[in-house]
C-alpha positions in Angstrom: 10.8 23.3 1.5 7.3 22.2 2.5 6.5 18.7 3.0 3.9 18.2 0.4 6.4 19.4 -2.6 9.2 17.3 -1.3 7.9 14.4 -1.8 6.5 15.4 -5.3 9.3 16.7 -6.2 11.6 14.0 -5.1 9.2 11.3 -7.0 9.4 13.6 -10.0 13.2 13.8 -9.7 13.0 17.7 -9.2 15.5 19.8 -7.0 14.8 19.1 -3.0 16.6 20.5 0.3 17.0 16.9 1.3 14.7 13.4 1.2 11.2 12.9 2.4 11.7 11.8 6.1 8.3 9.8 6.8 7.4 6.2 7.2 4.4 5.1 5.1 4.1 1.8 6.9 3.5 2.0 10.4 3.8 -0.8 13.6 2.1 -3.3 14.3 -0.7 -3.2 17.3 2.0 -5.9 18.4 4.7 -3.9 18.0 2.8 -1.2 20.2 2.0 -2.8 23.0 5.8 -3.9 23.8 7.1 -0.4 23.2 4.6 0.8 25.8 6.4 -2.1 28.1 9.5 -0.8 27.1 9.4 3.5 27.6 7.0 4.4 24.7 3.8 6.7 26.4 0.8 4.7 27.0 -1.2 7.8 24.5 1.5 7.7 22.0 1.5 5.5 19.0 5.2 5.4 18.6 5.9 7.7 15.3 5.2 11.1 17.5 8.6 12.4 18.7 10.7 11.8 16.2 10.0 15.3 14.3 8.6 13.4 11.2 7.5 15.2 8.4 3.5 15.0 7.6 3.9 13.0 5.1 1.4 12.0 2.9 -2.8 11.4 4.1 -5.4 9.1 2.4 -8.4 10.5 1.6 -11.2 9.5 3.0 -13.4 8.0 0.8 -15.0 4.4 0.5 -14.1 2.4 -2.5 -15.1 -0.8 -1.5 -18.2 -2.3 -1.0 -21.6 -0.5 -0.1 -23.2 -2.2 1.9 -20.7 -4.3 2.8 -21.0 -7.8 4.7 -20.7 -6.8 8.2 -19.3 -9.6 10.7 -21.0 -12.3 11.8 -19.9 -14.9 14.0 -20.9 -18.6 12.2 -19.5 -21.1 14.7 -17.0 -21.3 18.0 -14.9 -24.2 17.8 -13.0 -23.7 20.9 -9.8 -21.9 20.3 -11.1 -20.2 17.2 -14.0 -18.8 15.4 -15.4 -19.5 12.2 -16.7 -16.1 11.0 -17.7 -14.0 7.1 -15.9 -10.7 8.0 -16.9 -7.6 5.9 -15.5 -8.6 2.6 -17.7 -11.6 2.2 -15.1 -14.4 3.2 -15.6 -17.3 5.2 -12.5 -17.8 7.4 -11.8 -19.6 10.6 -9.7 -16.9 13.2 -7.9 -17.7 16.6 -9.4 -15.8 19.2 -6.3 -15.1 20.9 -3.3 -13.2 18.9 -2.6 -12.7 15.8 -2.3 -15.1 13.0 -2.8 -15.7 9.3 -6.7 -16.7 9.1 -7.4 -20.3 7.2 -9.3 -19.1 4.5 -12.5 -21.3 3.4 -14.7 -19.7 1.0 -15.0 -16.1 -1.2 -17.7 -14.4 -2.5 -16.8 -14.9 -6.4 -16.9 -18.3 -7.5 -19.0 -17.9 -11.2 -19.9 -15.2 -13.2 -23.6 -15.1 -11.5 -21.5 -14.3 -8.2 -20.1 -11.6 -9.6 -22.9 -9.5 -11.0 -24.5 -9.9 -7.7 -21.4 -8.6 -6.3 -21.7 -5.2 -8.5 -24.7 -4.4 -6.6 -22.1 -3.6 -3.4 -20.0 -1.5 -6.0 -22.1 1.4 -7.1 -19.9 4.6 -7.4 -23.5 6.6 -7.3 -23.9 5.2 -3.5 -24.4 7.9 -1.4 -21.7 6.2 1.6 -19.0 6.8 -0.9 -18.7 9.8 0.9 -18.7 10.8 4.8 -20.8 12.8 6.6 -18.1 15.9 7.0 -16.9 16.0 3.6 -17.2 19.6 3.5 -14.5 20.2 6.6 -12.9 17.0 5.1 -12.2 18.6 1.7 -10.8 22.0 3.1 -8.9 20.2 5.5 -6.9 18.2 2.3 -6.7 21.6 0.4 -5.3 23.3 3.6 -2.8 20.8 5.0 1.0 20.4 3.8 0.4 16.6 3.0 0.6 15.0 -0.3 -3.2 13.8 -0.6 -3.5 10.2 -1.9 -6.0 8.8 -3.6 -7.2 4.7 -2.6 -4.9 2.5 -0.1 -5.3 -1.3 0.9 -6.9 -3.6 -0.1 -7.8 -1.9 -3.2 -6.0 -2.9 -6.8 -6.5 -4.7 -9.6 -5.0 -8.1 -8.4 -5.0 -7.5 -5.1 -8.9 -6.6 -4.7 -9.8 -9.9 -6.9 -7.7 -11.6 -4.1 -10.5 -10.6 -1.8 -12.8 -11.7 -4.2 -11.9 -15.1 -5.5 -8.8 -15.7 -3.3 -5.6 -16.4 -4.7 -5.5 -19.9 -6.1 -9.0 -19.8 -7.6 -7.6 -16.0 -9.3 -4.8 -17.7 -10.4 -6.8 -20.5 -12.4 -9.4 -18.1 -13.6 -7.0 -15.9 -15.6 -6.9 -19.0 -17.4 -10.6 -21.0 -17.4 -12.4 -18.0 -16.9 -10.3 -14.8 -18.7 -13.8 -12.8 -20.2 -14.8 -12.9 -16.5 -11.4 -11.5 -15.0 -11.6 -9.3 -17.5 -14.7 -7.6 -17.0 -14.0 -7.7 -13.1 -11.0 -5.4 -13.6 -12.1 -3.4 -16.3 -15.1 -2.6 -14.3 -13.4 -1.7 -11.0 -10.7 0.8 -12.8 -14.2 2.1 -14.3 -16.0 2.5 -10.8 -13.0 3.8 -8.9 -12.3 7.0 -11.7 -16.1 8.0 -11.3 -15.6 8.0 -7.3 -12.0 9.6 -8.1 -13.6 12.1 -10.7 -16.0 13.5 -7.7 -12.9 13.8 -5.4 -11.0 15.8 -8.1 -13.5 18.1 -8.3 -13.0 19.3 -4.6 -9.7 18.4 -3.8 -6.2 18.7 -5.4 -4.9 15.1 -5.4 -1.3 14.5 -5.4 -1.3 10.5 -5.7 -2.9 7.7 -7.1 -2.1 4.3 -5.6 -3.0 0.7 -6.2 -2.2 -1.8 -3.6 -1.6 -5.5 -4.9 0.1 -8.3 -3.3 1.1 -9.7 -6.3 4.7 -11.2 -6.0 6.2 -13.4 -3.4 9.4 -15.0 -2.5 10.1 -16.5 -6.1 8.9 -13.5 -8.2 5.2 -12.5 -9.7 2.3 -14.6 -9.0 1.1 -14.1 -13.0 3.0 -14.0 -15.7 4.0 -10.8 -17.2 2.1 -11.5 -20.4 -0.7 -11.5 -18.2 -0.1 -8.8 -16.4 0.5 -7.0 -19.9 -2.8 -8.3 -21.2 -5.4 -7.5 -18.0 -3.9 -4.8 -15.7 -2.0 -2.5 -18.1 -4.9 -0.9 -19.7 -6.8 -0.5 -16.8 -3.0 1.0 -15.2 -2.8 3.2 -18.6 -6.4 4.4 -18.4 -5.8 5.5 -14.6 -2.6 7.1 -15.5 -4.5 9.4 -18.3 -6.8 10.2 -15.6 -4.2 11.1 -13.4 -3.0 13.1 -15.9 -6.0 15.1 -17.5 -6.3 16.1 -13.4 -3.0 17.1 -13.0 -2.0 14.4 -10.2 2.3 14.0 -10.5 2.1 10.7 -8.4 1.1 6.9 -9.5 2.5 4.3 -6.7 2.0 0.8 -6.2 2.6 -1.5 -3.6 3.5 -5.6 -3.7 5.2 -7.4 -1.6 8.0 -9.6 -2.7 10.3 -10.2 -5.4 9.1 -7.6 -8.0 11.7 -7.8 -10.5 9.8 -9.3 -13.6 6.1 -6.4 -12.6 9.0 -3.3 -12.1 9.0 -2.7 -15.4 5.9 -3.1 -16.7 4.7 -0.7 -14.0 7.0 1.8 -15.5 5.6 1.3 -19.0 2.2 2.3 -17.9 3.2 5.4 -15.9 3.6 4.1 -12.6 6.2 5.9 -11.0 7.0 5.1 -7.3 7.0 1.5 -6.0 6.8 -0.1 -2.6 8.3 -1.9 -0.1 10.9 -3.8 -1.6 11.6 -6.8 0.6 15.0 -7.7 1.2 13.4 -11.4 2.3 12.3 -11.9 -1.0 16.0 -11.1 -3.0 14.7 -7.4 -3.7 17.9 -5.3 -3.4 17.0 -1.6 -4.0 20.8 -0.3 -5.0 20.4 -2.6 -7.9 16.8 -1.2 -8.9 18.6 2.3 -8.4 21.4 1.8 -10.9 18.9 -0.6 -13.7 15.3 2.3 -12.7 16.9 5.7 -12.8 13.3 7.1 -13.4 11.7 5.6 -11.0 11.0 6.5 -6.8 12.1 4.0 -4.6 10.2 3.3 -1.4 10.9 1.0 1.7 13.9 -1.7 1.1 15.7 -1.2 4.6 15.1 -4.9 5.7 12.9 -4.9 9.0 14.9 -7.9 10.5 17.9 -6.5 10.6 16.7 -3.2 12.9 15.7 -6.1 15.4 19.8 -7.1 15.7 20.4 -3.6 17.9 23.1 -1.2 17.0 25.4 -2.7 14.9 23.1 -4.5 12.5 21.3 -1.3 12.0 24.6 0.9 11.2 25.4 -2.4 8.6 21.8 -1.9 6.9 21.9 2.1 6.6 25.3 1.6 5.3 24.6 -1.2 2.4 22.1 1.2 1.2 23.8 4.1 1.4 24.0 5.2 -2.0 20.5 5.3 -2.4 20.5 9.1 0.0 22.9 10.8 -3.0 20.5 9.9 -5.6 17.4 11.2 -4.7 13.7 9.7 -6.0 13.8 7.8 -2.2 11.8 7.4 0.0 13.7 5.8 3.4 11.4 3.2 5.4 11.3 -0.4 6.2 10.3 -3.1 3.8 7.1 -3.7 5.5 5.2 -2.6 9.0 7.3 -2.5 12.0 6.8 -5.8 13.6 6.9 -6.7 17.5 10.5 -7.9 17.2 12.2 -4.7 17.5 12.1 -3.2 20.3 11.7 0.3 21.3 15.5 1.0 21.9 16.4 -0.2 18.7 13.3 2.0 16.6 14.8 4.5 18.3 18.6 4.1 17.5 17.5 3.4 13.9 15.0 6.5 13.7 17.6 8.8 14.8 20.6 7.5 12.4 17.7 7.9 9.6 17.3 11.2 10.4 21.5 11.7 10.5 21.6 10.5 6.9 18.9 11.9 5.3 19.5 15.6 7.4 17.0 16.3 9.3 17.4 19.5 11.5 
């Protein structure tokens, strides 16, 4: 069976020769740079040899802003930078590793803000779409990948995270609803008229929103607000997805998803990512309670750091989950430095036992 039908078929819940066997969320530059210490080739970027199938490809298409903000460096303070990257936000960076950025201003704060903002979000622009998209579009048609349509940070909450950050989001649903409103409404609008161009030359397979919008304790918003803002927009995607024939809605937020599963569901939604096991989300129990819906991720990414026998302990709690089908195996988040390039090995390979690769 070719790669690009397994995977709609086994979101669909269609006959397939066995599951999908590719990860959607890949390492870490972290994560790279000790595998290369530790046996991984210094051209490889560590997915290569396993015989992976080819899985699905983003098309390449800008659906954020144009121009954006660029990057400009506002003040060195030492051990850090204060900088506005391209998204508009003020934040103060380390310059050495990795860490979570302290966040000090965003680009919406009023109303005036954001129709100053719309001027970046044109769909008409003419960098919506590359230079080659003539090879580009024959390449999608020609490949065996499932072709996806948008990818992080793009989404209805998760976009207006970039734009207000999350606290001031949070309020505004409340002191400023007309204005949340209209920032949603009109990015669903501007993304279909960039999707409508893509249709037109390519046959899409997926549609997916990233959002961010749970964490440890459950959703950031309420459902009734999630009902009342973000389901239209979901519905009136999911009719576009539908009047161009694309089988595949997906959605990705991290944490404990429990209270958003089901509303997804309602508004056509059908596959759902990664399922953290930090956050309480245990995907046997989503199996038994979501029979409709495509699982992806929930094989917790701290456990494949323990070596062998933790690994053989986490295949095996969500074992059940291969005899189903609508699965799609991967961790519950990027690979991160902690495991090492023995044990992404070990765990690669006893993936590809279960799910019967040849």
């Amino acid at each position: 069976m070719k790669n690009r039908d397994r995977i709609i078929h086994t979101v669909l819940g269609k006959n397939i020769d066995r599951l999908p066997f590719f990860f959607y969320f890949g390492p870490w530059g972290e994560t790279i740079e000790r595998w290369r210490k530790e046996g991984l080739s210094q051209d490889k970027e560590g997915f290569e040899e396993f015989g992976f199938d080819s899985g699905i490809e983003v098309v390449g298409v800008h659906l954020g802003y144009s121009p954006d903000f660029g990057y400009t460096q506002i003040e060195d303070k030492g051990d850090t930078l204060i900088v506005r990257d391209q998204y508009g936000i003020l934040k103060e960076i380390r310059k050495n590793g990795s860490s979570i950025p302290r966040f000090i201003e965003y680009p919406v704060k009023t109303a005036a803000d954001w129709e100053e903002l719309k001027k970046r979000l044109d769909p008409e622009s003419p960098q919506r779409f590359p230079d080659n998209w003539n090879i580009l579009k024959e390449k999608y048609n020609r490949e065996d990948k499932a072709i996806q349509l948008g990818s992080w940070p793009y989404g209805l909450f998760g976009t207006l995270r970039d734009m207000m950050g999350v606290e001031e989001l949070l309020v505004s649903f409340y002191e400023q609803p007309e204005l949340i409103r209209d920032m949603m409404d009109y990015l669903t609008d501007f993304w279909i008229a960039i999707y409508e161009k893509v249709c037109r030359d390519v046959k899409v397979d997926c549609i997916h929103m990233w959002e961010d919008m749970s964490g440890r304790n459950g959703s950031l918003i309420s459902p009734g607000m999630v009902r009342e803002f973000m389901m239209p927009n979901y519905k009136k995607i999911k009719r576009f997805a539908e009047k161009n024939d694309i089988p595949v809605f997906s959605l990705d937020t991290d944490g404990d998803c429990s209270e958003l599963v089901p509303l997804y569901m309602e508004c056509g939604i059908n596959l759902v990512m990664p399922f953290e096991v930090a956050a309480g989300c245990d995907i046997t129990g989503y199996r038994r309670k979501y029979q409709e819906l495509c699982i992806m991720g929930g094989i917790d990414k701290r456990e494949i750091a323990k070596g062998k026998e933790a690994i053989d302990r986490e295949l095996g709690r969500i074992s059940e989950m291969f005899d189903h089908g609508r699965y799609i195996a991967a961790l519950d988040h990027l690979v991160h430095p902690e495991i090492s390039w023995a044990d992404f090995n070990y765990f690669v390979n006893r993936l590809k036992e279960m799910i019967g690769v040849h």
